[in-house]
C-alpha positions as CSV (number, residue, x, y, z in Angstrom):
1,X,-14.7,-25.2,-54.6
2,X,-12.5,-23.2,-52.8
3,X,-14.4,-21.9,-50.1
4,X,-15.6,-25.3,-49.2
5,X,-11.4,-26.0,-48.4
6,X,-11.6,-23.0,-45.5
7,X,-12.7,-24.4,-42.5
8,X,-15.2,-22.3,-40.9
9,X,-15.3,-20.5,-37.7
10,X,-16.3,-22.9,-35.4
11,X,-14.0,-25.6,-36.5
12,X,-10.9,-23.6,-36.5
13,X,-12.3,-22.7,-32.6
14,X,-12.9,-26.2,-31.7
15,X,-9.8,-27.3,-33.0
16,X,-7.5,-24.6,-31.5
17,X,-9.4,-25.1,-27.7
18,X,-8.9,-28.6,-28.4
19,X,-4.9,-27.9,-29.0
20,X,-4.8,-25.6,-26.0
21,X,-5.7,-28.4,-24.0
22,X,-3.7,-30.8,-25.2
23,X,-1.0,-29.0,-25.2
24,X,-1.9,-28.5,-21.5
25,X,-2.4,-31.5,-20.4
26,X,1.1,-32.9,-21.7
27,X,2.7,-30.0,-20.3
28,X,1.1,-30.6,-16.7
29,X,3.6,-32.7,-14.2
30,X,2.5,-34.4,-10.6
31,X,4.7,-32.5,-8.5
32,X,5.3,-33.8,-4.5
33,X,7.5,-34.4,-2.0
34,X,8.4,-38.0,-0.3
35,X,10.1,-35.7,2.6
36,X,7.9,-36.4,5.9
37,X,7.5,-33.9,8.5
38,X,8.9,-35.4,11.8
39,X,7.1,-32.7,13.9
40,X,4.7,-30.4,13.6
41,X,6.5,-26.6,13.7
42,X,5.8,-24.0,16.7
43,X,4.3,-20.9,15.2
44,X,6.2,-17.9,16.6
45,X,3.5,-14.6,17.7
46,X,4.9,-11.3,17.8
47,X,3.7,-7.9,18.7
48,X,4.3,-5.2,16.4
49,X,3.5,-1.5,17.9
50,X,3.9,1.5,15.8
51,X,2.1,4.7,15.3
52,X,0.8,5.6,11.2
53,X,0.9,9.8,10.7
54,X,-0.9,11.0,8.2
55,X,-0.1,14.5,7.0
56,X,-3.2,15.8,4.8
57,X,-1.8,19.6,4.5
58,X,1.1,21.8,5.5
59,X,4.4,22.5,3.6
60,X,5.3,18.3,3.3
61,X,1.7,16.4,3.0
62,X,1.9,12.7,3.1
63,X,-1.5,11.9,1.8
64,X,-2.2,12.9,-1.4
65,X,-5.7,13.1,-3.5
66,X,-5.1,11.9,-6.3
67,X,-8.7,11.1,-8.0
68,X,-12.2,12.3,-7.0
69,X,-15.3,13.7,-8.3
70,X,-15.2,16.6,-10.0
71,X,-17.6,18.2,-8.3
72,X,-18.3,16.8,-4.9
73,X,-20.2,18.4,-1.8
74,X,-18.9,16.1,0.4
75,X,-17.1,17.5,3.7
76,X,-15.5,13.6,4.2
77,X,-14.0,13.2,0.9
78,X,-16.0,10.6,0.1
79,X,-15.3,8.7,-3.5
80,X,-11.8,10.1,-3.2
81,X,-8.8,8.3,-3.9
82,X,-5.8,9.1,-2.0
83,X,-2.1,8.1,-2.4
84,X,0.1,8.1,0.4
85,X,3.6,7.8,1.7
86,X,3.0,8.2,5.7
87,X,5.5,7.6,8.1
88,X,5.2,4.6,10.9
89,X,7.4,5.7,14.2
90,X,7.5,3.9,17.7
91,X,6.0,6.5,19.3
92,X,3.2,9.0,19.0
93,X,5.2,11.9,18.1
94,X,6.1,12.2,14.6
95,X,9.5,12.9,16.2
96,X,9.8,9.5,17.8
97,X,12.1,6.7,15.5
98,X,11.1,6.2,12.4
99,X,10.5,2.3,12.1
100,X,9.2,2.3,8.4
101,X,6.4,3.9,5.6
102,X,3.3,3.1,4.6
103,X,2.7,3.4,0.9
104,X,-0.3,2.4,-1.4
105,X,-4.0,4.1,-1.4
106,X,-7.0,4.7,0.2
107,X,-10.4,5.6,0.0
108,X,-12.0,7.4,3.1
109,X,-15.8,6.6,3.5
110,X,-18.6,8.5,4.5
111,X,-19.9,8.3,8.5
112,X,-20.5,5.2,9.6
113,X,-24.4,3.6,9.4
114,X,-26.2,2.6,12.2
């Protein structure tokens, strides 16, 4: 008698997706705005010129591997994954003004296919 009280497992999923959306669709709101555009903006271009260095060895490396195959033949570094934290200047010295980094990761790939 008891176990006929316990709803079973697909009941107690029907009625909890059922619930979900429910609860979503009360919770949902129209949202826009009566403001009209008068005139269309001018996009503004610009031109950004900077040189990326990256520094793979030497005392102050700023590439990084930091995953790869334990035991890879390959000369390119293919399947590697490098961090890095690479100057950008406005010239092509390394010298030049420093204008900004560039940080993340990368994967170098192998040749290119013809």
């Amino acid at each position: 008698m008891a176990s006929s009280l316990l709803p079973n497992c697909s009941t107690t999923i029907f009625l909890s997706c059922f619930l979900f959306l429910l609860a979503a669709a009360v919770d949902a709101k129209l949202v826009h705005s009566q403001r009209v555009l008068s005139r269309p903006l001018k996009e503004k271009m610009s031109h950004l010129h900077f040189y990326f260095h990256d520094i793979v060895s030497g005392r102050n490396p700023t590439a990084v591997t930091v995953a790869g195959a334990k035991n890879s033949t390959s000369l390119t570094g293919f399947g590697d994954i490098v961090m890095i934290d690479d100057p950008l200047t406005e010239g092509p010295e390394l010298s030049s003004k420093l204008v900004g980094r560039a940080q993340g990761l990368y994967t170098p790939r192998q040749g290119c296919r013809t």
